[in-house]
C-alpha positions, 0 to 999 in steps of 0.5 A, spaced: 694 244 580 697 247 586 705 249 585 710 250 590 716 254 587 723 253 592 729 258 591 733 263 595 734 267 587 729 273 586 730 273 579 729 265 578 722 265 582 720 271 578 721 267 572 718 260 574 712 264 576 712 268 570 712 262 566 706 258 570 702 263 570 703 263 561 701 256 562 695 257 565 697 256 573 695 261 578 695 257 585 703 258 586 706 258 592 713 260 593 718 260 598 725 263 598 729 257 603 728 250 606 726 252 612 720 257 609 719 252 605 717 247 611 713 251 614 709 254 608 707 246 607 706 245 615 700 251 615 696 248 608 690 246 609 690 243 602 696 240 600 700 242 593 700 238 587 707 239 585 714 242 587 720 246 583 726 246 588 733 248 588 738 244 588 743 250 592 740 254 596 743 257 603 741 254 609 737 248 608 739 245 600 734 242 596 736 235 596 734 234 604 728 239 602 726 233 598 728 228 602 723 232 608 718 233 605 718 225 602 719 223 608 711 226 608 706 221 608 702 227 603 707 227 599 710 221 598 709 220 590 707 227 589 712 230 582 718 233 586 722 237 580 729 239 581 732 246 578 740 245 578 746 248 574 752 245 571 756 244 577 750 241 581 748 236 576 753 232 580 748 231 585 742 229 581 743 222 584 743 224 591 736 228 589 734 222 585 735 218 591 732 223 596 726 221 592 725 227 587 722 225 580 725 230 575 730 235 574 731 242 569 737 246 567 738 253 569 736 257 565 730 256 565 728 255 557 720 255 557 718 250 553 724 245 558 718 248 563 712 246 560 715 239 558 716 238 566 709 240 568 706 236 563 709 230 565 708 232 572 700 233 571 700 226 567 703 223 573 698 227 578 692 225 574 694 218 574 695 218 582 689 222 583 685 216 578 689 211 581 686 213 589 679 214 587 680 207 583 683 204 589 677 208 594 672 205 590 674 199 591 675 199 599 667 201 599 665 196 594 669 190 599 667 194 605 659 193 603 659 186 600 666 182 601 665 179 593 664 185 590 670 187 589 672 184 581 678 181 580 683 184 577 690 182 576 693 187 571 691 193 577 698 197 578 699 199 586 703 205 588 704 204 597 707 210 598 708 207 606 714 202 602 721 204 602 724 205 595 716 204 592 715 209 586 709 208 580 712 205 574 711 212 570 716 215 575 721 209 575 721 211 567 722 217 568 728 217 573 732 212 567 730 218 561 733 223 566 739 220 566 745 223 563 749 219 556 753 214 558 754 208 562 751 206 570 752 201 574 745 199 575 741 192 576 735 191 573 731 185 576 723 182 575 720 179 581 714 175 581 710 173 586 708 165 583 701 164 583 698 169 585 693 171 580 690 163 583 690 165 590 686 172 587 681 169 583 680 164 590 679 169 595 678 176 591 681 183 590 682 185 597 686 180 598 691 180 593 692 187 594 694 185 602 699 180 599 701 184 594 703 190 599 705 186 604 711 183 598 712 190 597 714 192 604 718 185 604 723 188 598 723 194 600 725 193 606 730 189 603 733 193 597 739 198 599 737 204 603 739 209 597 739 208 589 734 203 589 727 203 586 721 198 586 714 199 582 708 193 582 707 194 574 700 188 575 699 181 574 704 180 581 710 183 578 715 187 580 720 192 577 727 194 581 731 199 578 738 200 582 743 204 581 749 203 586 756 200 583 755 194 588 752 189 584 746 186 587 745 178 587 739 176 584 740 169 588 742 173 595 735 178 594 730 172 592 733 168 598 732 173 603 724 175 601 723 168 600 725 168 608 720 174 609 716 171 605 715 165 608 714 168 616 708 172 613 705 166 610 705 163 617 701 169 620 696 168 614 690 163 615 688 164 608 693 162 604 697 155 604 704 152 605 708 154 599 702 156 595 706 163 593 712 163 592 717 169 590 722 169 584 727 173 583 730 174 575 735 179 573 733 184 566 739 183 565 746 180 566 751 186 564 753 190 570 754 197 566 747 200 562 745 205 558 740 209 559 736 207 553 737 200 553 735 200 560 729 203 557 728 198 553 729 192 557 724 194 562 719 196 557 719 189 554 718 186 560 712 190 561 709 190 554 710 182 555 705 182 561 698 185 558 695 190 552 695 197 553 688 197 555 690 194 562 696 199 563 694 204 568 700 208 567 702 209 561 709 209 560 712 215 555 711 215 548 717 215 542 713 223 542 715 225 549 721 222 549 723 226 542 720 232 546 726 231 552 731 230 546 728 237 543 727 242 549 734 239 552 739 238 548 745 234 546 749 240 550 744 243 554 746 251 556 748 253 562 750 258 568 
């Protein structure tokens, strides 16, 4: 895995790099600013795997690093881990919102590092999988239109939507959350019969509808808090954390008229054969993490087996291994 280490502290990239290298990772590169940063990214041939930035730098900080290199189109889902201290967690929303997908705390504690690049390598691999699968499967249509089988259950991650992420990074951001209550709304939306209108014209144009009602919503959602991940079966997830409460019958309204002009534009599908439906998660306005953990687990555990889970979500193990590497009070400078 190719690593990108950003911080303007001497000392605290001698310690990560250190600490990779334990690991079993040699290809790290490193930047002491934003800018440096930028202009390392631009002069790679072979783009990195994984970032580590700082939240405070001089100069350019770590949260509009973030944001540039996700404004990428290498690096739209690419593991971005923030480093942050105590008076900086206070912007992990706004890191979260630039679109990083982790964070540890300063110091840096060796086995808080390692737990965050496995994640991180879970999640690269899994990309990686999920290119490969989706490659393999633009050739098999492009040889032979009925090659493609279909597939209801297949998650698809458009890194060219707003707001889009994979379900693993969407779990991942509700696990990072502090203790406490959020302001957030938890929403299911479901393109109705698509699983039909798939098995009649097949893979390929399933997965036109499916990214043309991702650009849709995503589109639609807030600019910053939000979060959106197709999970299979023509069902998406939505995740926002803003204090303005989003009205389910608002949003299914608007989609719904979006909708409907992409519908006219396509010959293949029929008046009112698709129909999109929005439902809350649930009805409280303030959540916990671990309840909203819970309620958007079930919904996914409803929709098939674990054998058609192309992204697993985190298992009861890892999550004891955030509570055991972090802390209930966490050690900082």
């Amino acid at each position: 895995m190719k690593i990108m280490v950003v911080d303007d502290e001497e000392i605290i990239i001698a310690l990560l790099t250190e600490h990779l290298k334990e690991m079993g990772f040699d290809d790290v590169t490193t930047a002491a600013s934003g800018e440096e940063a930028l202009e390392i990214i631009a002069a790679q041939e072979d783009p990195f795997d994984c970032f580590l930035l700082d939240i405070k730098m001089r100069g350019m900080d770590g949260i509009e690093l973030c944001s540039r290199i996700r404004d990428m189109s290498l690096y739209r889902i690419a593991p971005i881990i923030m480093i942050t201290s105590a008076a900086a967690k206070l912007h992990m929303h706004e890191a979260f919102d630039a679109g990083a997908t982790d964070y540890m705390m300063k110091p840096i504690e060796h086995i808080d590092l390692r737990v965050r690049i496995q994640i991180a390598m879970l999640l690269v691999e899994t990309l990686k999988s999920e290119a490969e699968s989706r490659l393999a499967l633009k050739s098999a249509l492009l040889a032979s239109p009925k090659a493609g089988k279909f597939d209801p259950s297949m998650r698809i991650t458009y890194s060219n939507v707003p707001n889009m992420r994979d379900y693993f990074q969407l779990e991942n951001r509700l696990l990072r959350l502090s203790e406490g209550t959020y302001a957030m709304t938890l929403l299911s939306i479901e393109i109705e019969g698509i699983e039909n209108v798939g098995a009649r014209l097949g893979q390929s144009e399933f997965l036109n509808i499916v990214e043309a009602v991702a650009q849709i919503v995503g589109k639609t959602l807030p600019a910053s808090g939000a979060s959106l991940s197709y999970v299979g079966y023509g069902k998406f997830i939505c995740l926002v954390v803003v204090r303005n409460h989003i009205v389910p019958n608002l949003l299914q309204a608007r989609i719904r008229d979006a909708f409907q002009c992409y519908v006219s534009s396509q010959k293949v599908l029929k008046p009112d054969e698709l129909v999109l439906n929005v439902a809350a998660l649930s009805s409280k306005r303030m959540l916990a993490p671990d309840i909203a953990i819970s309620l958007v687990r079930r919904f996914v555990g409803s929709l098939g087996t674990s054998e058609d889970r192309l992204l697993p979500p985190i298992s009861k193990v890892q999550d004891r291994i955030f509570r055991r590497s972090i802390g209930p009070n966490p050690k900082v400078t």
